[in-house]
N, C-alpha and C positions, 0 to 999 in steps of 0.2 A: 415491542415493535422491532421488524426486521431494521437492519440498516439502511439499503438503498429508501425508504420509506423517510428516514431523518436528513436526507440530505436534500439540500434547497435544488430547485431543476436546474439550477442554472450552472451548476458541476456536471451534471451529466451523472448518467449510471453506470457508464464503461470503466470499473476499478480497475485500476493499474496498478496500485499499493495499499498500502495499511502500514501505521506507524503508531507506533503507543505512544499518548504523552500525558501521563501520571495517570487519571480519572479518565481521561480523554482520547478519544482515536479521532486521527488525522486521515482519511481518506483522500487519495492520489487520485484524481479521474484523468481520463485524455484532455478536457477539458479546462482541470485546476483541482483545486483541493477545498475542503470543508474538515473544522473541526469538529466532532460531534462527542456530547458525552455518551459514553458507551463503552463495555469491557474489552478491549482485545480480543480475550478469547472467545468472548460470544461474538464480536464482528467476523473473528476469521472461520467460527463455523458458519453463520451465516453465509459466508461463501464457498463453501466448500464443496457447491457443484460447481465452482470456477476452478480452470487449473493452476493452482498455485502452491508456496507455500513459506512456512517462515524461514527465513535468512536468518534473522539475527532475533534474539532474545525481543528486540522491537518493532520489528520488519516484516511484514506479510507481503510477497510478492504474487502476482499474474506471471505464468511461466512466459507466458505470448509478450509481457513487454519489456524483457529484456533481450538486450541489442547486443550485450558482453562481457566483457572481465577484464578489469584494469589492474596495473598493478605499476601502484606510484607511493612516493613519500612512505617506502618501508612496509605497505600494505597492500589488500588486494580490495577492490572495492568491484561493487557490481552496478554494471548500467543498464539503467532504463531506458526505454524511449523517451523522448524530452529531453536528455541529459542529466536525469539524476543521479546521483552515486552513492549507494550503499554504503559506508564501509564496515 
């Protein structure tokens, strides 16, 4: 099954991220998030006519929804729209 196909309608399908957590990926929408089981790496080919890509060993970003680059508390952290923070 593709990914946007496991996610409940009420996230919406406009992916904003991808977060690995263990078995499980955490999809980011404009909307909110849903955890869904599912590999990382097959989520983030599944999107991979979206422009994005991975940040961090756990991180798939949307290039479109980031706003900028912080750099606080000794590190640099990247943001999203919403106000999420990478680090």
């Amino acid at each position: 099954a593709r990914l946007t196909g496991l996610l409940p309608t009420k996230v919406g399908h406009e992916v904003v991220a991808l977060q690995a957590e263990d078995h499980y990926v955490r999809v980011h929408t404009r909307l909110g998030s849903a955890l869904v089981r599912y590999r990382f790496s097959d989520a983030m080919r599944d999107l991979e006519s979206l422009d994005g890509l991975q940040v961090h060993r756990s991180f798939w970003v949307r290039k479109a929804a980031v706003v900028g680059i912080d750099r606080a508390d000794g590190g640099w952290s990247l943001v999203l729209e919403g106000g999420q923070r990478i680090r």
